[in-house]
mmCIF file of the N, C-alpha and C atoms, coordinates in Angstrom:
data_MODEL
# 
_entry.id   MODEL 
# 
loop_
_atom_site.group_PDB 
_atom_site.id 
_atom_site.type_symbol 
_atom_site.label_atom_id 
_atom_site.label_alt_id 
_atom_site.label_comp_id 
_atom_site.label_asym_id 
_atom_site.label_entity_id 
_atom_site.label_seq_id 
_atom_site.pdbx_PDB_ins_code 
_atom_site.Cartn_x 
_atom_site.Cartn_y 
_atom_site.Cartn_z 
_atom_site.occupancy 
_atom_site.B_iso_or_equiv 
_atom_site.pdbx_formal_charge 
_atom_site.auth_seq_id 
_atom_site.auth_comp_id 
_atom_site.auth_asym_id 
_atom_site.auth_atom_id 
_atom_site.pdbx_PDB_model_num 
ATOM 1   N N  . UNK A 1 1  ? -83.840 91.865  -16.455 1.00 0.00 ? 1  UNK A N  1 
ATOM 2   C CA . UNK A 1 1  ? -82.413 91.933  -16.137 1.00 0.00 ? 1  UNK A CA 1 
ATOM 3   C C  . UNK A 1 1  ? -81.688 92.594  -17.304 1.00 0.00 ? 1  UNK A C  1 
ATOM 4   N N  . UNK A 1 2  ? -80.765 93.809  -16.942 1.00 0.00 ? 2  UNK A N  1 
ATOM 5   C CA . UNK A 1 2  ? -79.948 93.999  -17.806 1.00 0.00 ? 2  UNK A CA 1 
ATOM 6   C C  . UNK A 1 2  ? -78.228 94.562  -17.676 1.00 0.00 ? 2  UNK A C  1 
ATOM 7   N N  . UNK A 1 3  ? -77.848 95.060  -18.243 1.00 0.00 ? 3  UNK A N  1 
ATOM 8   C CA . UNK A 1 3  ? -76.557 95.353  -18.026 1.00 0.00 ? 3  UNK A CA 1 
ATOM 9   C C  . UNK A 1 3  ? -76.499 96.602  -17.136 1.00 0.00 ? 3  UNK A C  1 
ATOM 10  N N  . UNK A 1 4  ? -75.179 96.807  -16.302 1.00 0.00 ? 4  UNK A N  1 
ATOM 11  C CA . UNK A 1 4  ? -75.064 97.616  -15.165 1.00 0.00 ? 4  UNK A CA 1 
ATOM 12  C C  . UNK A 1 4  ? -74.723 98.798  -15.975 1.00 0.00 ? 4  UNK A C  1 
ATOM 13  N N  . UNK A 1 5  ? -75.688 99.727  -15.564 1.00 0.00 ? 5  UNK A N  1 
ATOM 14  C CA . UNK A 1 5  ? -75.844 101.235 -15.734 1.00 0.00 ? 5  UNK A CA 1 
ATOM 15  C C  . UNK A 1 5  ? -74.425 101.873 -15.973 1.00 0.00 ? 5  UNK A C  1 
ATOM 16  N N  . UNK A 1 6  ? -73.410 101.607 -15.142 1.00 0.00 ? 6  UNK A N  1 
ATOM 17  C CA . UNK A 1 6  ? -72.325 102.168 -15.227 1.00 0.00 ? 6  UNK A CA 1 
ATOM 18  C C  . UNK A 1 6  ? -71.069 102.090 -16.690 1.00 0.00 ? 6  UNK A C  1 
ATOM 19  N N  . UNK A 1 7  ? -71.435 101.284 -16.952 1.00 0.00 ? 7  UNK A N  1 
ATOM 20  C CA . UNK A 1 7  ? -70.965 100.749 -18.461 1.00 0.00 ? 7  UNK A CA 1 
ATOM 21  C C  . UNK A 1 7  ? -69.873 99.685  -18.521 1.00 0.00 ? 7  UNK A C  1 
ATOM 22  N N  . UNK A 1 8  ? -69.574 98.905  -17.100 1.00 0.00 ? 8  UNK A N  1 
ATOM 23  C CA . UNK A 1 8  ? -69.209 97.770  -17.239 1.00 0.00 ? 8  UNK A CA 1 
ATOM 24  C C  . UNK A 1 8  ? -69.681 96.651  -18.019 1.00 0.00 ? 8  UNK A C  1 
ATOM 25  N N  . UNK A 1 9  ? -70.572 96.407  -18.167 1.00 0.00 ? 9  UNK A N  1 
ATOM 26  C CA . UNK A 1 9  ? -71.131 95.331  -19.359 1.00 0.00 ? 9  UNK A CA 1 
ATOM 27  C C  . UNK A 1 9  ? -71.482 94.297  -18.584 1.00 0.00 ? 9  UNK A C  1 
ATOM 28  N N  . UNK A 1 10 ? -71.314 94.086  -16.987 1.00 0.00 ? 10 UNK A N  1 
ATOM 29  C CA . UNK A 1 10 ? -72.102 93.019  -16.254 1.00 0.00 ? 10 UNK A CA 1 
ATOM 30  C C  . UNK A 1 10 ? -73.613 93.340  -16.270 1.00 0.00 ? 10 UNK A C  1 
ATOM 31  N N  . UNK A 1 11 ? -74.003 92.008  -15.681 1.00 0.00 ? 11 UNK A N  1 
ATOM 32  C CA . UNK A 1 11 ? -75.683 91.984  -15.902 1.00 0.00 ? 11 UNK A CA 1 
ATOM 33  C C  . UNK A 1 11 ? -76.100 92.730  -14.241 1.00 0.00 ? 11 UNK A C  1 
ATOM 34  N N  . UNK A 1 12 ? -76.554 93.002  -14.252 1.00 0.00 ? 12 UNK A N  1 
ATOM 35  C CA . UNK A 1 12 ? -77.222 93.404  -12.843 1.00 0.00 ? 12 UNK A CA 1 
ATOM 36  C C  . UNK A 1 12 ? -78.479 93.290  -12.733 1.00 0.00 ? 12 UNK A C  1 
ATOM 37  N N  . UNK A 1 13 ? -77.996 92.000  -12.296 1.00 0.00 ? 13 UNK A N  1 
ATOM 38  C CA . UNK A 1 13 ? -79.763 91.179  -12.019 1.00 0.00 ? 13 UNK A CA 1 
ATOM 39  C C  . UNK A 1 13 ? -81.085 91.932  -10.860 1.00 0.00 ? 13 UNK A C  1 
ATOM 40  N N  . UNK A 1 14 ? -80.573 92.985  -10.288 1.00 0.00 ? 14 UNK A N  1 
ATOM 41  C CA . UNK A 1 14 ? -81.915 93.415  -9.592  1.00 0.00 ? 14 UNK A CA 1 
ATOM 42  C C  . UNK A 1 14 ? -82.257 94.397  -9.523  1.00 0.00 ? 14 UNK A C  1 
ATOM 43  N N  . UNK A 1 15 ? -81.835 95.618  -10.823 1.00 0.00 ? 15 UNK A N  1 
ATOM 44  C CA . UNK A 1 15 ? -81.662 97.135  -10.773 1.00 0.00 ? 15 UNK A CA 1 
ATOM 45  C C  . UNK A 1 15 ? -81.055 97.734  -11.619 1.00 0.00 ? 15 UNK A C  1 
ATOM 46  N N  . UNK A 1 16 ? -80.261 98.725  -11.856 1.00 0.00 ? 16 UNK A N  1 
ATOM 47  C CA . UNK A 1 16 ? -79.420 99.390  -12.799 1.00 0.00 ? 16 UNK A CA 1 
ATOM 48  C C  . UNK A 1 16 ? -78.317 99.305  -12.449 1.00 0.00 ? 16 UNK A C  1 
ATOM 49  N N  . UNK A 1 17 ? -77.810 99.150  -11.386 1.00 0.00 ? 17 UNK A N  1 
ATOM 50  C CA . UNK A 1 17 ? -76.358 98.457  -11.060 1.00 0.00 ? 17 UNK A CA 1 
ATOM 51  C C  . UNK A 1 17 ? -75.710 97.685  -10.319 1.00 0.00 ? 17 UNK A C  1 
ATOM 52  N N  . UNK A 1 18 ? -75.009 96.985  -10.617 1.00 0.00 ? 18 UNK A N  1 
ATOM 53  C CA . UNK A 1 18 ? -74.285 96.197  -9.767  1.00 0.00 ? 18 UNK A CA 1 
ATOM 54  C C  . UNK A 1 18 ? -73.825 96.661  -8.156  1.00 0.00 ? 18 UNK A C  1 
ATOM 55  N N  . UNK A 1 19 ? -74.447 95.933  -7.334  1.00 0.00 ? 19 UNK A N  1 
ATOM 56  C CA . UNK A 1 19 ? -73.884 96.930  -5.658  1.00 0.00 ? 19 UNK A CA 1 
ATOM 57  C C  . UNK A 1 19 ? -72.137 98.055  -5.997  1.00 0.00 ? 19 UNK A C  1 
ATOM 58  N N  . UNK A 1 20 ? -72.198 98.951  -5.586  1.00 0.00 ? 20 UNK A N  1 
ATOM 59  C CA . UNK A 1 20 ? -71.158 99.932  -5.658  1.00 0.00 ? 20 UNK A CA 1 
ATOM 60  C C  . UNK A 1 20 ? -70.924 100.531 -6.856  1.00 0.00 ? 20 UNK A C  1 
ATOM 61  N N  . UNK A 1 21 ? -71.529 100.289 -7.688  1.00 0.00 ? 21 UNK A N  1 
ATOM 62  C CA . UNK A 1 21 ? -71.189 100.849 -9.441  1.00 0.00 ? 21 UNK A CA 1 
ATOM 63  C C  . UNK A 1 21 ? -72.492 101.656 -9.469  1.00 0.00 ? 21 UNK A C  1 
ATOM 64  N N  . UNK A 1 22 ? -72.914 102.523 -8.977  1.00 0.00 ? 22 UNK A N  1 
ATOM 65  C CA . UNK A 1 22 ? -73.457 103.657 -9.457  1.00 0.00 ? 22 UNK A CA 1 
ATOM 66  C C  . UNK A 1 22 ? -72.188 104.547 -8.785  1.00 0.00 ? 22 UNK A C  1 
ATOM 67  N N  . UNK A 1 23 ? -72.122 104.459 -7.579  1.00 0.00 ? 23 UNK A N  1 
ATOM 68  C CA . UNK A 1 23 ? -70.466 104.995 -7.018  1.00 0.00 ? 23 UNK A CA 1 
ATOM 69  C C  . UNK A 1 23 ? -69.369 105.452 -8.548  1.00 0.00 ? 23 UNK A C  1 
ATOM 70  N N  . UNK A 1 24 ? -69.194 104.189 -8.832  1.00 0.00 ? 24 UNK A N  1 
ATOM 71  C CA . UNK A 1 24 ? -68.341 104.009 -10.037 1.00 0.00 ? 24 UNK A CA 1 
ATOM 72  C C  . UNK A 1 24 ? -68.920 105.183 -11.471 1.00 0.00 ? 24 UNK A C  1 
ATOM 73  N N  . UNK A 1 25 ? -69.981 105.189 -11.590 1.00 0.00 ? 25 UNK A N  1 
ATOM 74  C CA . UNK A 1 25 ? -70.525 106.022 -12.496 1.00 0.00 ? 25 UNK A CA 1 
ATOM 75  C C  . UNK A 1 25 ? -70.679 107.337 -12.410 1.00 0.00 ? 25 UNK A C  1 
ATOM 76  N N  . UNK A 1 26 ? -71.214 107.743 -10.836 1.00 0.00 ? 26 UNK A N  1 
ATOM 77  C CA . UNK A 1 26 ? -70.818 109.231 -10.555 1.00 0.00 ? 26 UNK A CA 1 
ATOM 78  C C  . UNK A 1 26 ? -69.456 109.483 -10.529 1.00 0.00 ? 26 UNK A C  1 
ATOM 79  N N  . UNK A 1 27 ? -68.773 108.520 -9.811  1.00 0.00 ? 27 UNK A N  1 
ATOM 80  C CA . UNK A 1 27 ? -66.672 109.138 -9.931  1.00 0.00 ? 27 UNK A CA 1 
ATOM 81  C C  . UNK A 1 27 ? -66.285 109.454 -11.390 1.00 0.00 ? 27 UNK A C  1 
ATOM 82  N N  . UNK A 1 28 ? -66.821 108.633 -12.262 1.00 0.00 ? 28 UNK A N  1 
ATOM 83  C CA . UNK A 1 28 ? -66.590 109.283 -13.866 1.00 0.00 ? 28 UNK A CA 1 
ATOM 84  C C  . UNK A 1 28 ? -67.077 110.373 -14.221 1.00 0.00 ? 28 UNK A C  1 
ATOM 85  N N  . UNK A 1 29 ? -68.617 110.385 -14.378 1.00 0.00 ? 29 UNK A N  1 
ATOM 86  C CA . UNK A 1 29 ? -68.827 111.349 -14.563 1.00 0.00 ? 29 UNK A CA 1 
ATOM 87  C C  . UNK A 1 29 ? -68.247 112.831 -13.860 1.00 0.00 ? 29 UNK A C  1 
ATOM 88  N N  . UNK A 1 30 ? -68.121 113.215 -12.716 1.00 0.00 ? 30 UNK A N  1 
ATOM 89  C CA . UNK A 1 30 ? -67.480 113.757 -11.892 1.00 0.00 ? 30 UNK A CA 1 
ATOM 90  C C  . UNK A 1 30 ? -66.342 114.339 -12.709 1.00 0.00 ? 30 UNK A C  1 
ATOM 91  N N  . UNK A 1 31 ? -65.397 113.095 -12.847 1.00 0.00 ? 31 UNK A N  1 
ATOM 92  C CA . UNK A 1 31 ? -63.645 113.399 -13.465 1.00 0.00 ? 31 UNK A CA 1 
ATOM 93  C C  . UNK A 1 31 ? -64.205 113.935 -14.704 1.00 0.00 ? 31 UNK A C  1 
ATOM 94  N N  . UNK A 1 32 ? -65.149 113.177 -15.722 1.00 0.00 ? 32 UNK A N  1 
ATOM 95  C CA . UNK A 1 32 ? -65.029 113.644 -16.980 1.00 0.00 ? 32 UNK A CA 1 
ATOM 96  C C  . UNK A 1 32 ? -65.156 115.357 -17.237 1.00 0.00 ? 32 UNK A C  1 
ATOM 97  N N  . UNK A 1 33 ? -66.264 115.672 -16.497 1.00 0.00 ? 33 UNK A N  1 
ATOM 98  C CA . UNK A 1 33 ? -66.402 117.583 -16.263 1.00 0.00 ? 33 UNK A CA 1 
ATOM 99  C C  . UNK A 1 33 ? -65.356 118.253 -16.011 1.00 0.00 ? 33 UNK A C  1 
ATOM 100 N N  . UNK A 1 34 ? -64.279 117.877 -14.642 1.00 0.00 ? 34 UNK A N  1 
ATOM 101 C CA . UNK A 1 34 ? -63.059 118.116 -14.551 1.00 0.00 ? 34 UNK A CA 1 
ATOM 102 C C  . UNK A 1 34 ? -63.637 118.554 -12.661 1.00 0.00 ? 34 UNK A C  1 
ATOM 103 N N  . UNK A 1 35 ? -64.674 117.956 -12.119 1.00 0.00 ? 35 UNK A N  1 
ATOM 104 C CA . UNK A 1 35 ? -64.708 117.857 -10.961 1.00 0.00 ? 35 UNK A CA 1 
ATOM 105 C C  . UNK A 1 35 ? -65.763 118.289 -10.502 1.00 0.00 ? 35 UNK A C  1 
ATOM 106 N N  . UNK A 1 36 ? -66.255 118.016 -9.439  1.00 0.00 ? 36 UNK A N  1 
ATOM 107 C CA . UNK A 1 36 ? -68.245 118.205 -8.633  1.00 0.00 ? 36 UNK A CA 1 
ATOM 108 C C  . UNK A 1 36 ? -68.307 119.349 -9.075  1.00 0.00 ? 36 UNK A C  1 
ATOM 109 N N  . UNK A 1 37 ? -67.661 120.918 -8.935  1.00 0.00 ? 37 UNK A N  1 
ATOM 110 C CA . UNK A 1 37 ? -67.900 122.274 -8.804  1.00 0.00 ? 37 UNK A CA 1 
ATOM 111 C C  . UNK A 1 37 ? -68.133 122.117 -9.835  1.00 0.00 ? 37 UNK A C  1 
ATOM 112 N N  . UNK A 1 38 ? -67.906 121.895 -11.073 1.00 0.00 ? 38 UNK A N  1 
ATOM 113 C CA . UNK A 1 38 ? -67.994 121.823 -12.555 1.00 0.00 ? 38 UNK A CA 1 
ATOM 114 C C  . UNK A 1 38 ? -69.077 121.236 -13.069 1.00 0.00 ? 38 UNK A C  1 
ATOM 115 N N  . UNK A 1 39 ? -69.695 119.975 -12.424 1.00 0.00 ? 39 UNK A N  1 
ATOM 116 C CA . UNK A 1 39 ? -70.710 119.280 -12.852 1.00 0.00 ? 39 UNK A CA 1 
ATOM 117 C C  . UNK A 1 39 ? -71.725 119.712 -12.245 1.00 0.00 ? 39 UNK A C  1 
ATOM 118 N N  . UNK A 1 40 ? -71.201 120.634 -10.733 1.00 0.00 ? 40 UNK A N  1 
ATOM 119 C CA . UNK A 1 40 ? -73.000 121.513 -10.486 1.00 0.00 ? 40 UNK A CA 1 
ATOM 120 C C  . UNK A 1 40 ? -73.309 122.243 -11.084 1.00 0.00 ? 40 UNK A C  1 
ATOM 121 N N  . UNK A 1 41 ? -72.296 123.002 -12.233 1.00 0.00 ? 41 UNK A N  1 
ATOM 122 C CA . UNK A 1 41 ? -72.520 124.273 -12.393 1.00 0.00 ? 41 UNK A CA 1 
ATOM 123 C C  . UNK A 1 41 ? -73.095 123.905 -13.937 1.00 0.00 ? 41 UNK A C  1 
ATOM 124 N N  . UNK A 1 42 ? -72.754 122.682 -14.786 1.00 0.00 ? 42 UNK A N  1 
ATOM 125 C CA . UNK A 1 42 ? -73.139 122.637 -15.622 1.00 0.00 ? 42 UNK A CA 1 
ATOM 126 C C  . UNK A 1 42 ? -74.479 121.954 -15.393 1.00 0.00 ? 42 UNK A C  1 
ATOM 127 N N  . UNK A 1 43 ? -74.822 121.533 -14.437 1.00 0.00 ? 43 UNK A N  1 
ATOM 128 C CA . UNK A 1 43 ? -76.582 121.316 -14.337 1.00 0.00 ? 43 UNK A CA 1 
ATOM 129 C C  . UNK A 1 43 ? -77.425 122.548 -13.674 1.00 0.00 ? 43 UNK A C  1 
ATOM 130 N N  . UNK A 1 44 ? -76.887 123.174 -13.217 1.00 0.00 ? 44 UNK A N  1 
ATOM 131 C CA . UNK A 1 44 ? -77.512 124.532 -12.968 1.00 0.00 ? 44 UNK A CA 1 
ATOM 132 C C  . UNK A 1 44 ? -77.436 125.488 -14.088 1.00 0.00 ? 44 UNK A C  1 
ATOM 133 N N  . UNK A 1 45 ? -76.319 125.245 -14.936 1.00 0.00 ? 45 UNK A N  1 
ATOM 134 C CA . UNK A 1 45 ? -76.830 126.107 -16.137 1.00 0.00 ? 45 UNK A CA 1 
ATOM 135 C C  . UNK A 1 45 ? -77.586 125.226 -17.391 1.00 0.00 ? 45 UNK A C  1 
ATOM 136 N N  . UNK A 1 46 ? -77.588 124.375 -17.189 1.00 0.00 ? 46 UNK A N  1 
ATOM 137 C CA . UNK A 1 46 ? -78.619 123.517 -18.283 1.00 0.00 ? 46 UNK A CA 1 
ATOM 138 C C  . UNK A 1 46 ? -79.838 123.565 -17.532 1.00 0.00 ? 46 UNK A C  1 
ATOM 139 N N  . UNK A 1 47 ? -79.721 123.819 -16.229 1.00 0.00 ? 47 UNK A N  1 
ATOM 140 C CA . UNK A 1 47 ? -81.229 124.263 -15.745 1.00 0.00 ? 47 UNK A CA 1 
ATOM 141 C C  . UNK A 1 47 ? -82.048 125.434 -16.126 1.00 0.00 ? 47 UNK A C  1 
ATOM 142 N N  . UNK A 1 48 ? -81.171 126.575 -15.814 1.00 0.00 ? 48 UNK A N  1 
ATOM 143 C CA . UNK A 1 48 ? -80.897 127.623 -16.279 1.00 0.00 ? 48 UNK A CA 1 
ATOM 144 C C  . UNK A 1 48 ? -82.003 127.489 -17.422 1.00 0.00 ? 48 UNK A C  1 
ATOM 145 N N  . UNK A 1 49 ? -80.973 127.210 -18.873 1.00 0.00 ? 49 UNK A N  1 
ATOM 146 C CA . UNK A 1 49 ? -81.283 127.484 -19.840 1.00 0.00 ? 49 UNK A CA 1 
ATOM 147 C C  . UNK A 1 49 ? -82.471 126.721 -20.615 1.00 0.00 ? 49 UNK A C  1 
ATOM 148 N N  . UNK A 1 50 ? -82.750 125.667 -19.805 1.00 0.00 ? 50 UNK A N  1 
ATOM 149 C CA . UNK A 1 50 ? -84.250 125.009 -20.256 1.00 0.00 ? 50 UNK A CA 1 
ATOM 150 C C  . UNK A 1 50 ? -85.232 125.718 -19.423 1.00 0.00 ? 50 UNK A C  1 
ATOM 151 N N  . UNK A 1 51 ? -85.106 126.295 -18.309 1.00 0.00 ? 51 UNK A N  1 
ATOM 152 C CA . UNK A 1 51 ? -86.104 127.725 -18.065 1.00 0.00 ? 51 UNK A CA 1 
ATOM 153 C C  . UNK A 1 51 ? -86.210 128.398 -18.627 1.00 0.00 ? 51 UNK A C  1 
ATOM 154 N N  . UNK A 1 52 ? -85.338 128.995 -19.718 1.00 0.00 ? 52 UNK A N  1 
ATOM 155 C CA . UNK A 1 52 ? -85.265 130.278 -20.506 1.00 0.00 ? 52 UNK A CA 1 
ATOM 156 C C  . UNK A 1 52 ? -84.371 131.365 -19.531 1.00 0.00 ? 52 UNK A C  1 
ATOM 157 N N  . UNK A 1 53 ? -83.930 131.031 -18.602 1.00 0.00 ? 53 UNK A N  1 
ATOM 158 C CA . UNK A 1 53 ? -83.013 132.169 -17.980 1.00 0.00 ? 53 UNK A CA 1 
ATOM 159 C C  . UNK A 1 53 ? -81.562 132.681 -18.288 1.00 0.00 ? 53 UNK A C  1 
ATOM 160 N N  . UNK A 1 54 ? -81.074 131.545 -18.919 1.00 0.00 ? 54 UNK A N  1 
ATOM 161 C CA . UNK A 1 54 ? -79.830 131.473 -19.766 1.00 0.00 ? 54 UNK A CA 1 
ATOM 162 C C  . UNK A 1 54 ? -80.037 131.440 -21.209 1.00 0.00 ? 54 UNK A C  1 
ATOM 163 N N  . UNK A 1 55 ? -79.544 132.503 -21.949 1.00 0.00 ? 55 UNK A N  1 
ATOM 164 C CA . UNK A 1 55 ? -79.469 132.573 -23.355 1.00 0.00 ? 55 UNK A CA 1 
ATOM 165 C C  . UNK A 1 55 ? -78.312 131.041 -23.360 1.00 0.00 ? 55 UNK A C  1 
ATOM 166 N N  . UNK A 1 56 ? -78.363 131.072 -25.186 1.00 0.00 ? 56 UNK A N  1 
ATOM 167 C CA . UNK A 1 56 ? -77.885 130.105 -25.975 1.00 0.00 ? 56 UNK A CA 1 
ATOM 168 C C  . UNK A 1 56 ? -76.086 130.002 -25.879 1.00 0.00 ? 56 UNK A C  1 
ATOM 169 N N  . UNK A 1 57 ? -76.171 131.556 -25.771 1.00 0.00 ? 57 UNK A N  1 
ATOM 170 C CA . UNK A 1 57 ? -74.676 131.407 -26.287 1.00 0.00 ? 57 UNK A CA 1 
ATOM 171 C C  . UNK A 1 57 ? -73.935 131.488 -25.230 1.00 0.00 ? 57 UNK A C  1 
ATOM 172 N N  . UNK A 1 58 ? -74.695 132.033 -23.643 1.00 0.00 ? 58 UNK A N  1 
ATOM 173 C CA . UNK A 1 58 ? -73.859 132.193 -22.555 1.00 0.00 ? 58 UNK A CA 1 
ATOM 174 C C  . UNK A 1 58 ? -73.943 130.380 -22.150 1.00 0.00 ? 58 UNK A C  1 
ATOM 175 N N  . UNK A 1 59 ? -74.544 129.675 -22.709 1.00 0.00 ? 59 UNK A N  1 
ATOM 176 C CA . UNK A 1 59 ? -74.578 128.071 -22.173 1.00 0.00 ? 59 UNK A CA 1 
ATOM 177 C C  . UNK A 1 59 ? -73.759 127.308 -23.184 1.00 0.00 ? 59 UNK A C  1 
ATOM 178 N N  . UNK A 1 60 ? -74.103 127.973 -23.835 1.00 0.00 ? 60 UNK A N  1 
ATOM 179 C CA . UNK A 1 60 ? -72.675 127.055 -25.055 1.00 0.00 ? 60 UNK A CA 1 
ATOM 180 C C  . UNK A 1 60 ? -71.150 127.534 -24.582 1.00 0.00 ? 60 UNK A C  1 
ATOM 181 N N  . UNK A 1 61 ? -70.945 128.822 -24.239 1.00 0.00 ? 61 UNK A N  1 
ATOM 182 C CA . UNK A 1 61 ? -69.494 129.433 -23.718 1.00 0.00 ? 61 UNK A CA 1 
ATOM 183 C C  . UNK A 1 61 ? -69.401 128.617 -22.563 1.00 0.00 ? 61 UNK A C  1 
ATOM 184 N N  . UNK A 1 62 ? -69.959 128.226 -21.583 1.00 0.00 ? 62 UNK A N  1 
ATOM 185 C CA . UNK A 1 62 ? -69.948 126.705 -20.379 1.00 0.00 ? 62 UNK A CA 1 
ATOM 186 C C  . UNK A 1 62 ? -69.373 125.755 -21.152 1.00 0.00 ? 62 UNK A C  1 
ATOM 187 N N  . UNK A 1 63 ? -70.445 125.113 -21.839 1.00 0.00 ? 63 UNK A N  1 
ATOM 188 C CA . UNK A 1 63 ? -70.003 123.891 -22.226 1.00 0.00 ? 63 UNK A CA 1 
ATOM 189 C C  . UNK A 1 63 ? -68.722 123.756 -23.034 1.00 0.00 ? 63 UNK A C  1 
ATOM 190 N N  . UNK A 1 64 ? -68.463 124.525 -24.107 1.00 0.00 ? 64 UNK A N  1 
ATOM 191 C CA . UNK A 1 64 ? -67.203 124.758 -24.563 1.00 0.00 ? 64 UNK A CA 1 
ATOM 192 C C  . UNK A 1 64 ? -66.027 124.995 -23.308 1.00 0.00 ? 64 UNK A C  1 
ATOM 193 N N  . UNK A 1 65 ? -65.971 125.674 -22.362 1.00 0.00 ? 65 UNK A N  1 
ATOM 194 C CA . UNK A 1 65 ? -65.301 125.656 -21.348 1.00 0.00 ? 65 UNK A CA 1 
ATOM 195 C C  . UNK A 1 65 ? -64.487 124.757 -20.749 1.00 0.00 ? 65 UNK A C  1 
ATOM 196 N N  . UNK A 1 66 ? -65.851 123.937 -20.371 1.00 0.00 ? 66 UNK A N  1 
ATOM 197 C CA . UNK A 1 66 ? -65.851 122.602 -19.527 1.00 0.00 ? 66 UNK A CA 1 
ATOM 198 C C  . UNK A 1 66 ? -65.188 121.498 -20.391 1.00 0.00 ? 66 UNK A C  1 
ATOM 199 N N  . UNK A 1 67 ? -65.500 121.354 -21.708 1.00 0.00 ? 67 UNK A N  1 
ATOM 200 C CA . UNK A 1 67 ? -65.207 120.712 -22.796 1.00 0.00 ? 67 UNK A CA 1 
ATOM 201 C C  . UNK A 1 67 ? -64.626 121.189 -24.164 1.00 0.00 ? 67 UNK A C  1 
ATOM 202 N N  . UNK A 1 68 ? -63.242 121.735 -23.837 1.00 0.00 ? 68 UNK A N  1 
ATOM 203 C CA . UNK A 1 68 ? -62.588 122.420 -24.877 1.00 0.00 ? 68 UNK A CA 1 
ATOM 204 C C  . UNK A 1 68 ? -62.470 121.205 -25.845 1.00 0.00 ? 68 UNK A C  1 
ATOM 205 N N  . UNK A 1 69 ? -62.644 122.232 -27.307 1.00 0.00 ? 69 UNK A N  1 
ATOM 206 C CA . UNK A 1 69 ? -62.203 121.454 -28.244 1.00 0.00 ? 69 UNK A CA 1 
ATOM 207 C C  . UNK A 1 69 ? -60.398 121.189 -28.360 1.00 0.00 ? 69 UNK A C  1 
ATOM 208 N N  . UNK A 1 70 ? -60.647 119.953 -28.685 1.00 0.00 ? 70 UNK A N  1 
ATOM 209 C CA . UNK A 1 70 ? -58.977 119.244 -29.045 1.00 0.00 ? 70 UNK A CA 1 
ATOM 210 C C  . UNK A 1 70 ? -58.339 119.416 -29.870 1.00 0.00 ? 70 UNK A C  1 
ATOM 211 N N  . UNK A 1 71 ? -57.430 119.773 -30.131 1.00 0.00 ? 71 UNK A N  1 
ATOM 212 C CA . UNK A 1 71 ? -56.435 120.216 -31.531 1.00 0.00 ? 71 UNK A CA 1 
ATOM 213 C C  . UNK A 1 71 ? -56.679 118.947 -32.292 1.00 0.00 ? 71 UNK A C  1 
ATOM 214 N N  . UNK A 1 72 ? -57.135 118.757 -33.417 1.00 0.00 ? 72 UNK A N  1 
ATOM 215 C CA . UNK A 1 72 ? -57.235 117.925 -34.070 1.00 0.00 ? 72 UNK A CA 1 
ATOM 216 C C  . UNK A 1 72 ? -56.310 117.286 -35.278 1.00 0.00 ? 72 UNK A C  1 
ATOM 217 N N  . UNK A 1 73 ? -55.422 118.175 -34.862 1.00 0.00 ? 73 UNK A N  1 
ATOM 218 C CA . UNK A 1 73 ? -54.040 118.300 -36.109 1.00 0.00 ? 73 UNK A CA 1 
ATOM 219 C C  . UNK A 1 73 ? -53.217 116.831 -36.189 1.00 0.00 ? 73 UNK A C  1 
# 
């Protein structure tokens, strides 16, 4: 038994999550990318690029994209 996958901190005694909280874990993840079209595209290019079909820097210009840096000022 351990805690539910999703990062609620309940135990989920028969699996990785609590009934409906993997739900809960894809809707985050989802928002955090900035939406599905975004999160296919960044597993198709991390697919991509662990094939070797995508260079380094055209997969880093994605991820920077998807995940602009924050003014840190």
């Amino acid at each position: 038994m351990g805690d539910c996958r999703c990062g609620c901190g309940e135990p989920a005694n028969n699996g990785d999550f609590i009934a409906g909280h993997s739900q809960k874990l894809t809707s985050s993840l989802v928002k955090e990318v900035g939406g599905l079209f975004a999160l296919q595209e960044l597993i198709q290019s991390a697919k991509q690029y662990s094939y070797g079909e995508k260079r380094t820097k055209e997969f880093l210009d994605l991820i920077r994209r998807i995940f602009p840096v924050k003014n840190l000022k």
